[in-house]
PyMOL Python script that loads the backbone (N, CA, C, O; Angstrom):
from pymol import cmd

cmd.read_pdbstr("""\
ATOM      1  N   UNK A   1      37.509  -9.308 -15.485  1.00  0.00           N
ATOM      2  CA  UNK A   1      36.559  -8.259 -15.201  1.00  0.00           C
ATOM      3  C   UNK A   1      36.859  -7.049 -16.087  1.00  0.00           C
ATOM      4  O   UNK A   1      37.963  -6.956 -16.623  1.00  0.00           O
ATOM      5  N   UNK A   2      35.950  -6.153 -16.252  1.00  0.00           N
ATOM      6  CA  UNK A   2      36.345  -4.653 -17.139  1.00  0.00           C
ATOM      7  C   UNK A   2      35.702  -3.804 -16.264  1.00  0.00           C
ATOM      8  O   UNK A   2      34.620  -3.787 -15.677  1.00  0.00           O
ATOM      9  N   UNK A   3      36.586  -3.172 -16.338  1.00  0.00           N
ATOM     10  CA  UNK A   3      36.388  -1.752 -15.311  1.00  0.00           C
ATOM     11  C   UNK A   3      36.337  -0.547 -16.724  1.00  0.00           C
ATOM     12  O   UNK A   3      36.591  -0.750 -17.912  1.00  0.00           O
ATOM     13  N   UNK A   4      35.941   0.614 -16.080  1.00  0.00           N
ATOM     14  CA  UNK A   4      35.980   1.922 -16.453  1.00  0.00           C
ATOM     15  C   UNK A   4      36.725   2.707 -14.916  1.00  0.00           C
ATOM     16  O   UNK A   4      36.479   2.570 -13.717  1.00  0.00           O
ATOM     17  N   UNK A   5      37.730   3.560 -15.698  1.00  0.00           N
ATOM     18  CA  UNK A   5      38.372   4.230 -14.324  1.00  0.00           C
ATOM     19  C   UNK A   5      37.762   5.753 -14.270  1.00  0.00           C
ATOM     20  O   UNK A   5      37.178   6.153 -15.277  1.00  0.00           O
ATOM     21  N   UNK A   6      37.858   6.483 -13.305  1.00  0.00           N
ATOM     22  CA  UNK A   6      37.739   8.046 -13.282  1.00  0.00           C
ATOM     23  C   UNK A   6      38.793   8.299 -11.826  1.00  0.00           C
ATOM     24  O   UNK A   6      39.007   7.733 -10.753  1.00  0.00           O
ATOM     25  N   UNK A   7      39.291   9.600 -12.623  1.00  0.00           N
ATOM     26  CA  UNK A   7      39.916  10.343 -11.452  1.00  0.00           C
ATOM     27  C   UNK A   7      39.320  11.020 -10.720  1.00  0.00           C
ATOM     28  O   UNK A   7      38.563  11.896 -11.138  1.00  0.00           O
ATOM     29  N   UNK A   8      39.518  10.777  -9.428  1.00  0.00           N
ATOM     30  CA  UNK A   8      39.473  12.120  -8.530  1.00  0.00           C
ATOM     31  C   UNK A   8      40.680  12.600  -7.475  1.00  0.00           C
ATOM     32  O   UNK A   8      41.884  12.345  -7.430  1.00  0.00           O
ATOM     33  N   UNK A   9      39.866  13.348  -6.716  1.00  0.00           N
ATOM     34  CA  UNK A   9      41.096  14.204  -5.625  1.00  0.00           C
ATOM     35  C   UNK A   9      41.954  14.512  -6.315  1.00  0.00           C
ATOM     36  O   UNK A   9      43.034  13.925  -6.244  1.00  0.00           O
ATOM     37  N   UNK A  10      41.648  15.953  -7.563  1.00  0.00           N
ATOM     38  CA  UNK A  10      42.816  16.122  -7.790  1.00  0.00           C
ATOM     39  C   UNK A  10      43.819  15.476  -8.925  1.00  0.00           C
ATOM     40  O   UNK A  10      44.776  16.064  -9.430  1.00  0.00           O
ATOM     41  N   UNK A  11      43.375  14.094  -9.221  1.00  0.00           N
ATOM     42  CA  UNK A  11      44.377  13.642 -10.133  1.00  0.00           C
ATOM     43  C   UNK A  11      45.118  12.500  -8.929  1.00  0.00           C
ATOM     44  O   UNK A  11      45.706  11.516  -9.379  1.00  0.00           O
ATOM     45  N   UNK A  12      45.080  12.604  -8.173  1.00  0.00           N
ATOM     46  CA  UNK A  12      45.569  12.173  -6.753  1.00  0.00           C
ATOM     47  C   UNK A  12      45.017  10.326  -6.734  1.00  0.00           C
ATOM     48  O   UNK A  12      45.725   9.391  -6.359  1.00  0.00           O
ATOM     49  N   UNK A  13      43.736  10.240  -7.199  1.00  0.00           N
ATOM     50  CA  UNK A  13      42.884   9.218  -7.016  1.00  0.00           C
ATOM     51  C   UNK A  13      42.477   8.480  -8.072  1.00  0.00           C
ATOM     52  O   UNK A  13      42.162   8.996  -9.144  1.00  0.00           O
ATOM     53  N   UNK A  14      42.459   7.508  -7.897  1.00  0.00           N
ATOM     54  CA  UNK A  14      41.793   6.713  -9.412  1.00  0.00           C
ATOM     55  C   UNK A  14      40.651   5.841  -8.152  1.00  0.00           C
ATOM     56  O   UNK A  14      40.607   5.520  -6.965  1.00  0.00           O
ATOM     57  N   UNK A  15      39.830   5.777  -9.475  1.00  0.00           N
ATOM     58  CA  UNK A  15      38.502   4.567  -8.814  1.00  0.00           C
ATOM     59  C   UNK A  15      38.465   3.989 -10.127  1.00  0.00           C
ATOM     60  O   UNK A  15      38.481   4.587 -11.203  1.00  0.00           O
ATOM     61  N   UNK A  16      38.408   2.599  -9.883  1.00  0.00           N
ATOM     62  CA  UNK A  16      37.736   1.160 -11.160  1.00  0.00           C
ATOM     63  C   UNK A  16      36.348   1.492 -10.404  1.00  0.00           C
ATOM     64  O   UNK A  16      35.855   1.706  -9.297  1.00  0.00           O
ATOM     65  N   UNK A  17      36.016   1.367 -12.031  1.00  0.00           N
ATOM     66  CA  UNK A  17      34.217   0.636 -11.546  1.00  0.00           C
ATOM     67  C   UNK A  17      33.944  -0.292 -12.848  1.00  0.00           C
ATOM     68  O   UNK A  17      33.961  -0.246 -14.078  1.00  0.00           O
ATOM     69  N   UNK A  18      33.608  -1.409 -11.457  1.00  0.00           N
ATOM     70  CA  UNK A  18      32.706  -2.487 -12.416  1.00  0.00           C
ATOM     71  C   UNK A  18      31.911  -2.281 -13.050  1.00  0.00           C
ATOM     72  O   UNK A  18      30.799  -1.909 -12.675  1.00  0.00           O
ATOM     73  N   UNK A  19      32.519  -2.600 -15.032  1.00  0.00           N
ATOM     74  CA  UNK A  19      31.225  -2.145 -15.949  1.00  0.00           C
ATOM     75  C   UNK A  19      30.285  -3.961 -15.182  1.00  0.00           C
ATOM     76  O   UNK A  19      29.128  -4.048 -15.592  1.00  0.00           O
ATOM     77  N   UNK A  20      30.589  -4.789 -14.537  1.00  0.00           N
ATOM     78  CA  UNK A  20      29.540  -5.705 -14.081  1.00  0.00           C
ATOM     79  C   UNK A  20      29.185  -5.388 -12.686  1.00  0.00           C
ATOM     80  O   UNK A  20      29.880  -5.155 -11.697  1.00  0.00           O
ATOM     81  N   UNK A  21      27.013  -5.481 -13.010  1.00  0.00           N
ATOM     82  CA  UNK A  21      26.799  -5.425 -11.631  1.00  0.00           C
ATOM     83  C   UNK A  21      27.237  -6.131 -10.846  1.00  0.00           C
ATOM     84  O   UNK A  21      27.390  -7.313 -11.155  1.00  0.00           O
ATOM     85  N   UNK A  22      27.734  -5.494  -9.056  1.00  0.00           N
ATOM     86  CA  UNK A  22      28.227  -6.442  -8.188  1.00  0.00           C
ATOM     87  C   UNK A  22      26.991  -5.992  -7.119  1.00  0.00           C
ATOM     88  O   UNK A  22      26.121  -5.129  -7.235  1.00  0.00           O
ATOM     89  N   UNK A  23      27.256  -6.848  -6.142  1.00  0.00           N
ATOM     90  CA  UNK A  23      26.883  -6.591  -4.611  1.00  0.00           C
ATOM     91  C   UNK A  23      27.376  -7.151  -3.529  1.00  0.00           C
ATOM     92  O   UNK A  23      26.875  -8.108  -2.938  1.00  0.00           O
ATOM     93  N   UNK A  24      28.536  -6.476  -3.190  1.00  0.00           N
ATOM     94  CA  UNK A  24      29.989  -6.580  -2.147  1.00  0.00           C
ATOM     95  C   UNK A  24      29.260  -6.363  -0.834  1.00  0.00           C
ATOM     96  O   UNK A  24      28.767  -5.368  -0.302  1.00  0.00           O
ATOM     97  N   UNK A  25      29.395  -8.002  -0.403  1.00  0.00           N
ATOM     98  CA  UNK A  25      29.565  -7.684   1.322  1.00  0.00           C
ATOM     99  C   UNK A  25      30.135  -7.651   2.079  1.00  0.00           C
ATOM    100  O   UNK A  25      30.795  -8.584   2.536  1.00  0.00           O
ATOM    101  N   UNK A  26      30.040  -6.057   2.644  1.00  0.00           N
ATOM    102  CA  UNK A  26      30.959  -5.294   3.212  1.00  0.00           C
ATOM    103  C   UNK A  26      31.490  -6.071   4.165  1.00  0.00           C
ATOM    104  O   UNK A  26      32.688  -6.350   4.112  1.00  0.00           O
ATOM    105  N   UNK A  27      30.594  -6.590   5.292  1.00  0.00           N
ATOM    106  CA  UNK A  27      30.811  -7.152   6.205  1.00  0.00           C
ATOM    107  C   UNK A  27      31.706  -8.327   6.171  1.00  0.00           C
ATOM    108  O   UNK A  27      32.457  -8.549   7.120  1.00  0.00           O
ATOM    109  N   UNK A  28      31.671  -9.049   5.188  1.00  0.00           N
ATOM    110  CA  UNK A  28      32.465 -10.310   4.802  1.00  0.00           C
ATOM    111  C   UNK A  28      34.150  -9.918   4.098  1.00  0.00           C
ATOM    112  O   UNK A  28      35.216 -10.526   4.204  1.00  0.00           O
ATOM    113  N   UNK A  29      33.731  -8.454   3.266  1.00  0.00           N
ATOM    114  CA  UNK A  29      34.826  -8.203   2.788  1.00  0.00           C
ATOM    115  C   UNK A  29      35.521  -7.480   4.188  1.00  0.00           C
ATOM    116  O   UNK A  29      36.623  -7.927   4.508  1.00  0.00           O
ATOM    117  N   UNK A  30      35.126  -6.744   4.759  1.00  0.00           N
ATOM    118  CA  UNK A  30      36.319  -6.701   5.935  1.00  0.00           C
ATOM    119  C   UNK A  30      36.625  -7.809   6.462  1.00  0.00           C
ATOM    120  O   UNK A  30      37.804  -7.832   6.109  1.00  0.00           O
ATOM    121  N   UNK A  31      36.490  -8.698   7.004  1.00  0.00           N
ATOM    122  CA  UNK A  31      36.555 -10.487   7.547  1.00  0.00           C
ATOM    123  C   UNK A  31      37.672 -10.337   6.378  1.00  0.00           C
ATOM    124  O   UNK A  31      38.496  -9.424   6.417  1.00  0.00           O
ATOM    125  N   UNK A  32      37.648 -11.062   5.595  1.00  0.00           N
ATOM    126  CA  UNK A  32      38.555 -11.461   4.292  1.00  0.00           C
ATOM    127  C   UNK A  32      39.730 -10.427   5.042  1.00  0.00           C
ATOM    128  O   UNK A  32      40.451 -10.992   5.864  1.00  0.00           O
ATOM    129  N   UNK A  33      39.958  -9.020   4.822  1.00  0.00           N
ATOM    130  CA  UNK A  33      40.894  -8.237   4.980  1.00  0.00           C
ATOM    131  C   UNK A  33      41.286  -8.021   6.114  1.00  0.00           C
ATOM    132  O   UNK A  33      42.498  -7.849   6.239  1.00  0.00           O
ATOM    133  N   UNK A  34      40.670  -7.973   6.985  1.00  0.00           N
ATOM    134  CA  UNK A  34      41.428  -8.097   8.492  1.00  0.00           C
ATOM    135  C   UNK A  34      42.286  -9.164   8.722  1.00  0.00           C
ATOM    136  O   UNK A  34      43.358  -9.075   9.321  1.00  0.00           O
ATOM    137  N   UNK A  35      41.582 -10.664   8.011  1.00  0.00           N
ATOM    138  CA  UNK A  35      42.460 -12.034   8.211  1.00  0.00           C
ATOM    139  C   UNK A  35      43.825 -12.144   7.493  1.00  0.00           C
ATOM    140  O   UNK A  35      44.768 -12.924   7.624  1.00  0.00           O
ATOM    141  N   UNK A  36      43.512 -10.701   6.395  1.00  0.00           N
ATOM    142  CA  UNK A  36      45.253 -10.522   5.307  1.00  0.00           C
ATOM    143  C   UNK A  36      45.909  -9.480   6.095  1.00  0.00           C
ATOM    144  O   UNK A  36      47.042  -9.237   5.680  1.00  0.00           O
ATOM    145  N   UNK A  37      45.488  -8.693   7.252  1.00  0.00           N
ATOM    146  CA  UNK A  37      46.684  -7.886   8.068  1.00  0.00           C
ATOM    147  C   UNK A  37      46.138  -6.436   7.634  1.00  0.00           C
ATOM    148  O   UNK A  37      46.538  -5.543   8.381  1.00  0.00           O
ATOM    149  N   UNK A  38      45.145  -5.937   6.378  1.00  0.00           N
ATOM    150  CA  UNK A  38      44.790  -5.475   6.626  1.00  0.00           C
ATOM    151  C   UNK A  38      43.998  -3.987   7.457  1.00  0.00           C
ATOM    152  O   UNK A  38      43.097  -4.541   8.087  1.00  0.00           O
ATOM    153  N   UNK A  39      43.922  -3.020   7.653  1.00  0.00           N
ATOM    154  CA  UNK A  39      43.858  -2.129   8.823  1.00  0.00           C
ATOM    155  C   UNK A  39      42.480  -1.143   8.102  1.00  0.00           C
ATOM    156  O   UNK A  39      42.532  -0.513   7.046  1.00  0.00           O
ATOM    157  N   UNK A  40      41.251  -1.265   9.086  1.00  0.00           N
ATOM    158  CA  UNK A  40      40.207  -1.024   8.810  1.00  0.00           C
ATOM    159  C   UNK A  40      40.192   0.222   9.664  1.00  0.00           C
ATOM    160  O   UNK A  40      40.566   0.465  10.811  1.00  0.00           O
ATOM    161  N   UNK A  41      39.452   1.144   8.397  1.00  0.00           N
ATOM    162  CA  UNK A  41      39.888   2.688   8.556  1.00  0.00           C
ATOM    163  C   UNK A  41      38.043   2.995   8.998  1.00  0.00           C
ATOM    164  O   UNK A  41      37.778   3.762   9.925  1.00  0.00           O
ATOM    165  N   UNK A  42      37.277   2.512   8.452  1.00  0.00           N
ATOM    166  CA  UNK A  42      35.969   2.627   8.394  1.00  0.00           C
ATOM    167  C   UNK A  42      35.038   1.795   7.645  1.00  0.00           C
ATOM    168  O   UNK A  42      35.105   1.202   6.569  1.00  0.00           O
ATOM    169  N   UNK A  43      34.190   1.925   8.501  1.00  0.00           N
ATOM    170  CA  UNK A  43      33.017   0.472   7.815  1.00  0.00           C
ATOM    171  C   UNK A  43      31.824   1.140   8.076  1.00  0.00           C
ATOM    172  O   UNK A  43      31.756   2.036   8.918  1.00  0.00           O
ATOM    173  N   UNK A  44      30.710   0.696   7.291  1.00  0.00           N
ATOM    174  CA  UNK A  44      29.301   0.652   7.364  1.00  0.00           C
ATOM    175  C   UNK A  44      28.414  -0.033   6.406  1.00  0.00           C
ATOM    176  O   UNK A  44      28.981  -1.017   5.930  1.00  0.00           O
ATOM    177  N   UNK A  45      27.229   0.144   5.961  1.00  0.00           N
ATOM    178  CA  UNK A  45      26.748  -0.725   5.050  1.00  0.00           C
ATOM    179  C   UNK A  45      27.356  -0.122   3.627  1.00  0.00           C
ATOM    180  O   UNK A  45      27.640  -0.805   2.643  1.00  0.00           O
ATOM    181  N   UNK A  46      27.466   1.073   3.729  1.00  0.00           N
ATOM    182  CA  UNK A  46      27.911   1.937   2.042  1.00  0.00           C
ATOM    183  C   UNK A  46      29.081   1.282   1.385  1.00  0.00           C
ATOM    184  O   UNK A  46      29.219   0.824   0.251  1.00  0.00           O
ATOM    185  N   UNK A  47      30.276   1.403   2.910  1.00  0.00           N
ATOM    186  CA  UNK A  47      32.010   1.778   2.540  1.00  0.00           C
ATOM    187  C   UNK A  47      32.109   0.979   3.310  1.00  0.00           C
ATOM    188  O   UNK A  47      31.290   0.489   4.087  1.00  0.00           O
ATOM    189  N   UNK A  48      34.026   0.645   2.983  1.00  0.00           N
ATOM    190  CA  UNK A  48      34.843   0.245   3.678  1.00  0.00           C
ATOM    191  C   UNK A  48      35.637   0.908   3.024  1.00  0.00           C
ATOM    192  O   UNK A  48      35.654   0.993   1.796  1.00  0.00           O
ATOM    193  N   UNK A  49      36.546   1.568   3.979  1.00  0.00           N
ATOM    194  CA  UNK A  49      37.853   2.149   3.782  1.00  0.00           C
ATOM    195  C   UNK A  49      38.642   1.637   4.598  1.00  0.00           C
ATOM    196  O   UNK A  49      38.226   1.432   5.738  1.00  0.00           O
ATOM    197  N   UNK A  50      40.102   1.259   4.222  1.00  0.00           N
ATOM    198  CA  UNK A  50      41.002   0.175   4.664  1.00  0.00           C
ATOM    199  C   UNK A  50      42.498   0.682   4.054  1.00  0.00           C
ATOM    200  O   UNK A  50      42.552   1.240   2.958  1.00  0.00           O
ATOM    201  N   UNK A  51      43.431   0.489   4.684  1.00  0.00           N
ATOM    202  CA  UNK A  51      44.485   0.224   4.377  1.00  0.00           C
ATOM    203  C   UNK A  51      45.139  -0.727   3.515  1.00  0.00           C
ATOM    204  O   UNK A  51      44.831  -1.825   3.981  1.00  0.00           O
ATOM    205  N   UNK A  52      45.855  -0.892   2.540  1.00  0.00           N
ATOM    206  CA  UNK A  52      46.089  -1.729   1.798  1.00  0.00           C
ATOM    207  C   UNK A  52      47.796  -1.599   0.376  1.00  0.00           C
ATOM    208  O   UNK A  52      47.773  -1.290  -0.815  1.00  0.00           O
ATOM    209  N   UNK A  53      48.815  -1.937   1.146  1.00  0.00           N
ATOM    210  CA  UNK A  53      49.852  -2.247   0.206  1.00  0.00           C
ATOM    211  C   UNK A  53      50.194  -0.404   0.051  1.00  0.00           C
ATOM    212  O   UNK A  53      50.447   0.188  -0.998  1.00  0.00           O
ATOM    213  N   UNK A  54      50.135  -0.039   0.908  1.00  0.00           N
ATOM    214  CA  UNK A  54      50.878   2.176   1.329  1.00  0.00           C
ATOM    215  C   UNK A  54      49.786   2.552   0.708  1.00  0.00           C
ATOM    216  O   UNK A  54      50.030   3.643   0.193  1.00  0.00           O
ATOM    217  N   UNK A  55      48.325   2.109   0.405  1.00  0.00           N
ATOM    218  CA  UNK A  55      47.502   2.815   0.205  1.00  0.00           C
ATOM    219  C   UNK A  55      46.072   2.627   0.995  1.00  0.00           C
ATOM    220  O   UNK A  55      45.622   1.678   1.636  1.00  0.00           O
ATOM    221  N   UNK A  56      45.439   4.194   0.617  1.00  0.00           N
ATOM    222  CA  UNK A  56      43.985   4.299   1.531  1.00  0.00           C
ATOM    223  C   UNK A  56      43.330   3.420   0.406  1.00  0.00           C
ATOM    224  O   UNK A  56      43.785   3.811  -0.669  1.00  0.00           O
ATOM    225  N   UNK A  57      42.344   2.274   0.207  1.00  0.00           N
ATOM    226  CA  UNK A  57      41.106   2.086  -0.753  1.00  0.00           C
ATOM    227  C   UNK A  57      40.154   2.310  -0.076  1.00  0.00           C
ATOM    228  O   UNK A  57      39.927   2.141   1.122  1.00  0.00           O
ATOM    229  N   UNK A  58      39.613   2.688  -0.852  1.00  0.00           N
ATOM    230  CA  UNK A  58      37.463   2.843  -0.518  1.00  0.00           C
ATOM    231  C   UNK A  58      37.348   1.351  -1.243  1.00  0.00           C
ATOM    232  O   UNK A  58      38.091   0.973  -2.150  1.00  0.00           O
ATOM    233  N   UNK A  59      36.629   0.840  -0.856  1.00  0.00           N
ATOM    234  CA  UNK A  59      35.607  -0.530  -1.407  1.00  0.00           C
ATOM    235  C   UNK A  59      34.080  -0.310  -1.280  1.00  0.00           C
ATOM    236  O   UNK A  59      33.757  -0.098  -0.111  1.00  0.00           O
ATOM    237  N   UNK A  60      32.794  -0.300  -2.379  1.00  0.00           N
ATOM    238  CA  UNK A  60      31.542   0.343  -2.281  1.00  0.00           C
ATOM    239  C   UNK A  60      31.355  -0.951  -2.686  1.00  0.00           C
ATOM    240  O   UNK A  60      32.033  -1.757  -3.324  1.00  0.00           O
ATOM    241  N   UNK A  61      29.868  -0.965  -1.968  1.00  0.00           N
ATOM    242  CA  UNK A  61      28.768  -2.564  -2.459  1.00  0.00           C
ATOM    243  C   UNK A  61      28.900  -3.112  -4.047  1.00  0.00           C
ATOM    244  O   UNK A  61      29.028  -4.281  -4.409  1.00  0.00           O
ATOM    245  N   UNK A  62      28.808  -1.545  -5.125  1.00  0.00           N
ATOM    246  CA  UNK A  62      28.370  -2.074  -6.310  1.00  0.00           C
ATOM    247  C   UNK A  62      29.597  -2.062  -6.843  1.00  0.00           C
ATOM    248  O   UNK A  62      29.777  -1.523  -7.935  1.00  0.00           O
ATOM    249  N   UNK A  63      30.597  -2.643  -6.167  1.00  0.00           N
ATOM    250  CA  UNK A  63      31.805  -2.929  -7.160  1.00  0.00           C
ATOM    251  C   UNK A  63      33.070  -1.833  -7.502  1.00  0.00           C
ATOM    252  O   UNK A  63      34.013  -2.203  -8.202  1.00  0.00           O
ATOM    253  N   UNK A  64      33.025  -0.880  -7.118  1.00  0.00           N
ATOM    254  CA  UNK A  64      33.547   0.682  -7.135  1.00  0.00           C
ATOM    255  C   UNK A  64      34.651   0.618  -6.266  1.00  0.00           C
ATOM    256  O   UNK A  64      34.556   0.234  -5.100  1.00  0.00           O
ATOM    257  N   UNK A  65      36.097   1.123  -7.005  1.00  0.00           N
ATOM    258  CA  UNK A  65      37.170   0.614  -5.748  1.00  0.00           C
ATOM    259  C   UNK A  65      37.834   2.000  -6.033  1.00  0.00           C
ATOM    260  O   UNK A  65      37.912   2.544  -7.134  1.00  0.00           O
ATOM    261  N   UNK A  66      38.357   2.530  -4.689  1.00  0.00           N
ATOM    262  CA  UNK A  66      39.094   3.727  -5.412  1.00  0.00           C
ATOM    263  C   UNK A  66      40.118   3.898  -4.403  1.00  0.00           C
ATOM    264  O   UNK A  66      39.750   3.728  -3.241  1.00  0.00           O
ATOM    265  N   UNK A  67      41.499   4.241  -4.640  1.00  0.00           N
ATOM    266  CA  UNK A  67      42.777   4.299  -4.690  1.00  0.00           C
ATOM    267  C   UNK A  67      43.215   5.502  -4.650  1.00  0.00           C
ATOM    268  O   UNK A  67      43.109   6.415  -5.470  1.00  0.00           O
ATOM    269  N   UNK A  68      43.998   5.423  -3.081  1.00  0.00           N
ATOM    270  CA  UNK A  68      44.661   6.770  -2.832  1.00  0.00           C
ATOM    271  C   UNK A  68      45.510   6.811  -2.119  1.00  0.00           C
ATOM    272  O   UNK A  68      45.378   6.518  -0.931  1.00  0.00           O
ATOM    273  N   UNK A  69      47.054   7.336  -2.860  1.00  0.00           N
ATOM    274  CA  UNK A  69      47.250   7.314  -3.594  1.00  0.00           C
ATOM    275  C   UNK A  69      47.665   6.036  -5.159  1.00  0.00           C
ATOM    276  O   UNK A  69      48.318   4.999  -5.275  1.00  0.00           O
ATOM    277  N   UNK A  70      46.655   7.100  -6.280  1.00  0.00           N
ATOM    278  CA  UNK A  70      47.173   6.174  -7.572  1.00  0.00           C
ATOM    279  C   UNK A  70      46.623   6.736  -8.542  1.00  0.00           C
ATOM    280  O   UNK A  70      45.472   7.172  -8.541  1.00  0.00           O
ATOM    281  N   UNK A  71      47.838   6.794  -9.960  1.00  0.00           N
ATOM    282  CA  UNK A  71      47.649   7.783 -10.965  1.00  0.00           C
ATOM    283  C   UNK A  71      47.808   6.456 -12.186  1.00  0.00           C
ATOM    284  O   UNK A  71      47.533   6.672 -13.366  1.00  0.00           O
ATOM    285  N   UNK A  72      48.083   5.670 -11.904  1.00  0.00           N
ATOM    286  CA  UNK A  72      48.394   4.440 -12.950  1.00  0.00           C
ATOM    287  C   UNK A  72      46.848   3.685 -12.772  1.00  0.00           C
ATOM    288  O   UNK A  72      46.396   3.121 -11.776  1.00  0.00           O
ATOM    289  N   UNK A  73      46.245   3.887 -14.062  1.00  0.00           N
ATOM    290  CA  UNK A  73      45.129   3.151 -14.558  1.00  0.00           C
ATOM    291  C   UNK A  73      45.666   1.961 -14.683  1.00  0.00           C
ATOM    292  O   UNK A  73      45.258   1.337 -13.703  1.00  0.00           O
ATOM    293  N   UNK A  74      46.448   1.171 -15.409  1.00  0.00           N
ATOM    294  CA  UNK A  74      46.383   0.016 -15.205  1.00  0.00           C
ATOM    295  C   UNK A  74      46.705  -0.365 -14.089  1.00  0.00           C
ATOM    296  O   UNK A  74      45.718  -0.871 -13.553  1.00  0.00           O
ATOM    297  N   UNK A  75      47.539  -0.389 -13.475  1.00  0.00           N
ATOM    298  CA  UNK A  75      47.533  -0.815 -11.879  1.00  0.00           C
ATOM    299  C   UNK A  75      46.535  -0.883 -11.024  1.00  0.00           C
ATOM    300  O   UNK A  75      46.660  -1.641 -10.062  1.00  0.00           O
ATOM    301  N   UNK A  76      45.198  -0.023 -11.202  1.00  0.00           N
ATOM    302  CA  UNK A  76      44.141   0.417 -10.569  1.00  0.00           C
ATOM    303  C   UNK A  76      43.517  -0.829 -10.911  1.00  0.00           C
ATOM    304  O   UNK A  76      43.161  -1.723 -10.143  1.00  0.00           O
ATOM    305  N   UNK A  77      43.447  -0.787 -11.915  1.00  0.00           N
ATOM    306  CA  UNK A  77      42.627  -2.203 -12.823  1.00  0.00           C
ATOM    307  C   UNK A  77      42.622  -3.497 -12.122  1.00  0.00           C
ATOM    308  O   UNK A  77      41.836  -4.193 -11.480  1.00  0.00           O
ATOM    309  N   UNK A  78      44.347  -3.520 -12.694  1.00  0.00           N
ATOM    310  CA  UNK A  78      44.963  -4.897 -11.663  1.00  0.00           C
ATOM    311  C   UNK A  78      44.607  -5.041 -10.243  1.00  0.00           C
ATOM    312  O   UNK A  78      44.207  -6.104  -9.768  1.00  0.00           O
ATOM    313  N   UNK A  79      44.790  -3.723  -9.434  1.00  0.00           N
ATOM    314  CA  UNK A  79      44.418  -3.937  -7.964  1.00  0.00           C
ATOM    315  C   UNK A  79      43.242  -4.381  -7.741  1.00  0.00           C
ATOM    316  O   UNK A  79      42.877  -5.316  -7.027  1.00  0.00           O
ATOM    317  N   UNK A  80      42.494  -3.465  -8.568  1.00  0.00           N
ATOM    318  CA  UNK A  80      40.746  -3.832  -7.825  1.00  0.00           C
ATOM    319  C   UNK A  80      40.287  -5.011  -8.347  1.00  0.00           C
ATOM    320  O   UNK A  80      39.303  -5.515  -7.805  1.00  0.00           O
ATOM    321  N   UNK A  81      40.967  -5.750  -9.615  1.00  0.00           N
ATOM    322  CA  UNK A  81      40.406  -7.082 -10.159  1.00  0.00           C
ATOM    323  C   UNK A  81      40.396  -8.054  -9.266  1.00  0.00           C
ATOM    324  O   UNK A  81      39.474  -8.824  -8.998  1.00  0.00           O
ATOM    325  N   UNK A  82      42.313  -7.939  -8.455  1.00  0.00           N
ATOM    326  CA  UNK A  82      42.518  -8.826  -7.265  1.00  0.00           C
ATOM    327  C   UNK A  82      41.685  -8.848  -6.030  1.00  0.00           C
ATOM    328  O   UNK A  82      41.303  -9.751  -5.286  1.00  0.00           O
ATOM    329  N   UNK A  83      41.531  -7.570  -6.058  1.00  0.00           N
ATOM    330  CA  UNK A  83      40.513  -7.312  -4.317  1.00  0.00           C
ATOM    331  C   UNK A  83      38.966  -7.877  -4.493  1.00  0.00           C
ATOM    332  O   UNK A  83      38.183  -8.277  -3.631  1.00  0.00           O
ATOM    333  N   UNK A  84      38.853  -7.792  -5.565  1.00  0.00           N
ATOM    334  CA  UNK A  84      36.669  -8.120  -5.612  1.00  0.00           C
ATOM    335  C   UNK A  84      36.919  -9.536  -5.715  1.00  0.00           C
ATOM    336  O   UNK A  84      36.103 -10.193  -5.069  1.00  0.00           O
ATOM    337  N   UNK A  85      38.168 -10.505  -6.586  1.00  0.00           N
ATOM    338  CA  UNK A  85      38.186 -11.508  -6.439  1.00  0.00           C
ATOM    339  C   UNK A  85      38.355 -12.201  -5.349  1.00  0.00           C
ATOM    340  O   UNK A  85      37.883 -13.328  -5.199  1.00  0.00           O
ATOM    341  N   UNK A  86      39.115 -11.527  -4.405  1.00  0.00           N
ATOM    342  CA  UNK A  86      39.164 -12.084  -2.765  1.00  0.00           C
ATOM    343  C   UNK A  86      37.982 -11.899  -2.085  1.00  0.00           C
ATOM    344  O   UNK A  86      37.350 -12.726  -1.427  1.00  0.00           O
ATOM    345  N   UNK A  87      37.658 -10.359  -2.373  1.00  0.00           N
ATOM    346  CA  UNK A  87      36.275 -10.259  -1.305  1.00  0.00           C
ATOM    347  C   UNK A  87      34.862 -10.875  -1.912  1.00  0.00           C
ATOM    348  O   UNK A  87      33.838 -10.509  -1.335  1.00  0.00           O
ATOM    349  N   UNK A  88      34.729 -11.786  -3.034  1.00  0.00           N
ATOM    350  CA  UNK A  88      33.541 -11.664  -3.310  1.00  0.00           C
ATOM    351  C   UNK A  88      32.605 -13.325  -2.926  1.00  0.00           C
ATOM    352  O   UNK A  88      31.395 -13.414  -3.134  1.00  0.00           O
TER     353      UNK A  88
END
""", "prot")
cmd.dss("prot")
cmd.show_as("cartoon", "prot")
cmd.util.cbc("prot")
cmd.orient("prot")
């Protein structure tokens, strides 16, 4: 996959976004993550925000993963490549 990253919060946050269109279901991707241990912070059709490996992620429909805390772009990369591949 190829992502493009941007910071936010500060420097605090990194988000990958899929330079490929996605359309992540939410609903399925929490299922997937609750069954890995997981800890679901918030859900709706937009977001899922979840717990994951000492960090908060956001997970968005169109592929958009963002990480908090995380200042390492490649790691960001790596993480969110693994997560859309599980949840998709």
């Amino acid at each position: 996959m190829r992502f493009t990253t941007a910071r936010l919060c500060g420097g605090q946050a990194l988000m990958a976004i899929s330079a490929d269109l996605l359309d992540i279901d939410i609903d399925h991707a929490a299922e997937v993550l609750e069954k890995e241990g997981c800890v679901i912070k918030e859900k709706d059709e937009m977001i899922l925000v979840f717990e994951w490996e000492g960090k908060e992620v956001t997970l968005y429909p169109q592929g958009k993963v963002m990480y908090l805390p995380q200042t390492d772009r490649a790691q960001c990369i790596s993480d969110a490549t693994k997560l859309l591949e599980k949840v998709k």
